[in-house]
N, C-alpha and C positions, 0 to 999 in steps of 0.2 A: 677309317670313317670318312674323311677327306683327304682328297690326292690333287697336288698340281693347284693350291688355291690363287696362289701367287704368280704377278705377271712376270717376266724371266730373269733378271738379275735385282730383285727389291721394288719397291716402289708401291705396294699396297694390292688389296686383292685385285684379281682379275677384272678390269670392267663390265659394263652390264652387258653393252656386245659381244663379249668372250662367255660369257657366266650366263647362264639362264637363272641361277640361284642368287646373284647379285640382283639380277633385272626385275627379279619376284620381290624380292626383301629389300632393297635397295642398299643393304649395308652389312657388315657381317655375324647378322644375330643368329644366320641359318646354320652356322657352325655349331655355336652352344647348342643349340636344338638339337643339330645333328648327333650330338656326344651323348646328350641326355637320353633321347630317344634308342639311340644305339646301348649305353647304359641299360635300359631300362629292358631292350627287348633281345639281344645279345643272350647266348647260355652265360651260364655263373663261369666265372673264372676268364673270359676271352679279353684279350685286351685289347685296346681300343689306342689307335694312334692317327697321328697327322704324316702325310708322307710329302715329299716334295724335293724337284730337282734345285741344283746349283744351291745348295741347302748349307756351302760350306763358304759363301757370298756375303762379307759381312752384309749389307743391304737385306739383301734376302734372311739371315740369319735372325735377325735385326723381324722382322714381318712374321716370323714363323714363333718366336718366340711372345712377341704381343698376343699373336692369337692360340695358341695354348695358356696361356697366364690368363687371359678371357676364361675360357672353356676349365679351367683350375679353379678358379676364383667362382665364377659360379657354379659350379656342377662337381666339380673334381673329378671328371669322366675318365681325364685323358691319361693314360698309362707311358705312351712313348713316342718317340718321334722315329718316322722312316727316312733316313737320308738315300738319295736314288744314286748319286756317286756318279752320274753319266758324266764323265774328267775327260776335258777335251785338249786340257793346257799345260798340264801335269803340274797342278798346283802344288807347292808347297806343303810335304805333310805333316808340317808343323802347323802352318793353318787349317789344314782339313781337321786335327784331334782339335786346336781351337777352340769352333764351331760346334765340333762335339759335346768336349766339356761343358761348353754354356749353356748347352740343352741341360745335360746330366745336373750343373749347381741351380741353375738358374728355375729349373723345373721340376727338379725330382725325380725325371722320367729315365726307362731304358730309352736305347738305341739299337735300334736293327739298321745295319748296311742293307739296301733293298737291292738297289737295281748297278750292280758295281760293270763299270765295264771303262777302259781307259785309252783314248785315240792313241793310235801308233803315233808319235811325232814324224812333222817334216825336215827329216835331217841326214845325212850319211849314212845313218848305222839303224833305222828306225824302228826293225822290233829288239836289238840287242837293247838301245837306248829305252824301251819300253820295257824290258826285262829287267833293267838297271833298278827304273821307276817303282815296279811292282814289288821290288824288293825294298827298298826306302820304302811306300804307303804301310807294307803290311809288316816291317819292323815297327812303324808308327804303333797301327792298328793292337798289334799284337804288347806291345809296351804299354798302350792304353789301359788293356785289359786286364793286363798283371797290374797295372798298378788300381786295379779297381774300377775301373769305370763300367756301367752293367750293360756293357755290349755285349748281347746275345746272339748274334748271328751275323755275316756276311753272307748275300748271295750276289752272286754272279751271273749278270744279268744276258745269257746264252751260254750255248756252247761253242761253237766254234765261229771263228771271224764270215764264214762264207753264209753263214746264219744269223749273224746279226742284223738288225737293223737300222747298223752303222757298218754297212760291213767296207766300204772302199778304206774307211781308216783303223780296219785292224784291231778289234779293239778288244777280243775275247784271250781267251790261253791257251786253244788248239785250233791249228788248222782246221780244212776242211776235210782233213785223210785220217781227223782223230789222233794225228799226234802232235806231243806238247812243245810249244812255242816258246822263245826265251821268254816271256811273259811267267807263262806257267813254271820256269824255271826260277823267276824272280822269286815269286811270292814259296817256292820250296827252301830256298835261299834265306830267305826270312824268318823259316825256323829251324835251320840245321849251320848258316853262318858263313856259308859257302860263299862264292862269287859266283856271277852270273859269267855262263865260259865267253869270249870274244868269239864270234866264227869266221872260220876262214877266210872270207872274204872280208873281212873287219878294212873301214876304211879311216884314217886318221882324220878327223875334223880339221877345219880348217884353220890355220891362226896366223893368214898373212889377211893382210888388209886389201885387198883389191877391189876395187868398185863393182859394185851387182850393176848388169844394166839389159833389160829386155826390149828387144822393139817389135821381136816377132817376126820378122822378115825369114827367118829361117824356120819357120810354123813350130817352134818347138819353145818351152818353158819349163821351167825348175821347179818353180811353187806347185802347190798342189790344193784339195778344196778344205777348207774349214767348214764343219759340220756338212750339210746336204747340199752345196755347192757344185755346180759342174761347170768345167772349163775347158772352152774349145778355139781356135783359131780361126779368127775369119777377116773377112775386106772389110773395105768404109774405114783405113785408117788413119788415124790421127796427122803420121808421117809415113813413107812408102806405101806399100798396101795390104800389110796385115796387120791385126790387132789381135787381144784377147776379149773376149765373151765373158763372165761369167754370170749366171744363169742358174733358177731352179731350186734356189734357197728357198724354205721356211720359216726364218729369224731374218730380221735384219742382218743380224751379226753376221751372218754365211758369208762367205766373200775368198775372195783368192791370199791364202796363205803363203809367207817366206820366212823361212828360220833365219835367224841376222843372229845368232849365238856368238859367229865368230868376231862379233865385233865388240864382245863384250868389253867394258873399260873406257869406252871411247863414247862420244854424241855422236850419232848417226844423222847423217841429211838426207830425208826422202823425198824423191820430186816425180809426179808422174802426170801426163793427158790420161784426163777422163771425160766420158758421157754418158750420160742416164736420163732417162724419163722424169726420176726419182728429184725429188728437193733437195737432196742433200746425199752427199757422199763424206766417206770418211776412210782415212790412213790409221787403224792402230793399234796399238803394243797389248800383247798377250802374255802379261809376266804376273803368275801369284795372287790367281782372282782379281786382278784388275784389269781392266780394260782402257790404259787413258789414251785417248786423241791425240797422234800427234800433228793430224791436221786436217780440217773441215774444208770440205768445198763447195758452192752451192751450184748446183744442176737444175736440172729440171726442163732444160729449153731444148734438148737432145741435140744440143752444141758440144765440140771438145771443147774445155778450158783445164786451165793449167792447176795444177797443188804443189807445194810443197812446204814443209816441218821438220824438226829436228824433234832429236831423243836423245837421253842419254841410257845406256845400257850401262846397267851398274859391274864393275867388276865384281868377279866370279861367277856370275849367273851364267845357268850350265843348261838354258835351253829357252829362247825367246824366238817368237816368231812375231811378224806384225804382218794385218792382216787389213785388204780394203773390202770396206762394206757399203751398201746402199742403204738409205734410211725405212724405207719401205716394200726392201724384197725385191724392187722392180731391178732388172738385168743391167748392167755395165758394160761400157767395152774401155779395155785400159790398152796406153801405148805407150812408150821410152818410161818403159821404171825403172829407174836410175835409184839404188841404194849406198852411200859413201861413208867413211869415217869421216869427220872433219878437226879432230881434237886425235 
């Protein structure tokens, strides 16, 4: 009945700029509406749900559950919640059932998996490491389920990675030749108990400490894009004469991704030259649906100036990337990223 009401990580519905049904109603009564009406003119039996990405965000979880408990309370329209599952971070799937279960107590409702599709990581090993993942969610998933919870379906949002609409990060369970991916291997794994195999070229991650440091001068880079993000090498640098670009996101959040896993156990120091159009740039951590800062800059003057923040990466954690973004989508160029343990 409603899809995507919520603006990207919590915070209330869509504003009236994004929402035409906000603009009209100025607040959120057109959802009741929208249940009752759908209610009312629906055949008998159809059910009637609220769908919505990063749906597994406390904040967001948090918004999606006020407005079905609305749509409850008045009407008792609402039959279920869609979670879209579009997993860019490889969140924890202990928090992912979380977010589930509070729909299921919290509301009464089923759950349908809509739109499941999960980024390859940027790391050594990145679809064997996505096949690892796939088999952790859907041991979750499927453990959910035995234990009760009225999940009725997962879908899998394509078929193969060269067909998605995320296709540079991998993120479906076959190729484009139609055959199955360690991914697809995960989630078989999941119900037969198996291990996902290493392949051949299997490369061991890293676990000595050596400092990340990019200036670009050799036009080449390690990171790669977070979400719809593209990254290229050009002049007007900071120091020498090449820098990175990046360019062509849709979210804020897009921005030039680095996996720092191997530093897990230790605070991290990251210091990088940057320039933007943009008001504000930001350094940071992609760990377990959260997003926190580890350090602000402000731009805006399409001057270089300096950042740098610390973090701590918690020991054990088996896959963090941290990631710089512009506050309003406008393009960056970054120069000396310098990544170090300092603990």
């Amino acid at each position: 009945v409603c899809n995507e009401l919520f603006v990207n990580d919590g915070g209330g519905l869509r504003p009236a700029n994004n929402s035409n049904w906000v603009a009209v109603y100025g607040d959120d009564s057109f959802v009741v509406k929208a249940f009752g009406y759908a209610r009312k003119y629906a055949p008998a039996g159809c059910k009637l749900y609220v769908n919505d990405y990063n749906e597994y965000m406390p904040a967001k979880t948090k918004d999606i559950v006020n407005i079905a408990t609305k749509v409850k309370n008045a009407n008792g329209c609402i039959d279920g919640i869609g979670m879209q599952s579009h997993i860019s971070n490889m969140i924890m799937p202990e928090t992912y059932i979380e977010a589930m279960n509070r729909y299921v107590d919290e509301l009464g409702v089923i759950v349908h998996i809509t739109e499941l599709d999960v980024n390859a990581p940027i790391s050594a090993n990145p679809l064997y490491d996505q096949g690892v993942y796939m088999k952790k969610l859907f041991e979750a998933i499927i453990a959910a389920d035995q234990a009760g919870v009225p999940l009725e379906c997962v879908t899998v949002w394509g078929l193969t990675d060269e067909m998605s609409w995320k296709s540079s990060s991998k993120p479906l369970l076959f190729y484009g030749n139609l055959t199955p991916k360690p991914a697809y291997e995960g989630v078989m794994c999941a119900l037969s108990g198996a291990e996902v195999a290493k392949p051949a070229d299997y490369v061991e991650p890293k676990s000595d400490l050596t400092p990340f440091f990019e200036d670009y001068e050799n036009k080449e880079y390690v990171g790669g894009p977070r979400y719809s993000s593209v990254q290229k090498i050009v002049g007007d640098a900071y120091e020498g004469e090449y820098c990175l670009e990046n360019s062509e996101g849709y979210a804020e959040y897009d921005g030039y991704s680095i996996d720092v896993t191997q530093y897990a156990g230790h605070v991290i120091h990251v210091s990088f030259a940057i320039k933007s159009k943009a008001d504000q740039c930001c350094c940071t951590a992609d760990i377990d649906g959260t997003w926190p800062h580890i350090c602000e800059v402000q731009t805006g003057t399409d001057e270089w100036v300096l950042a740098e923040g610390d973090f701590e990466v918690e020991e054990g954690t088996t896959m963090l990337t941290i990631y710089i973004e512009s506050s309003d989508m406008s393009p960056y160029y970054l120069d000396n990223l310098k990544i170090e343990a300092v603990n």
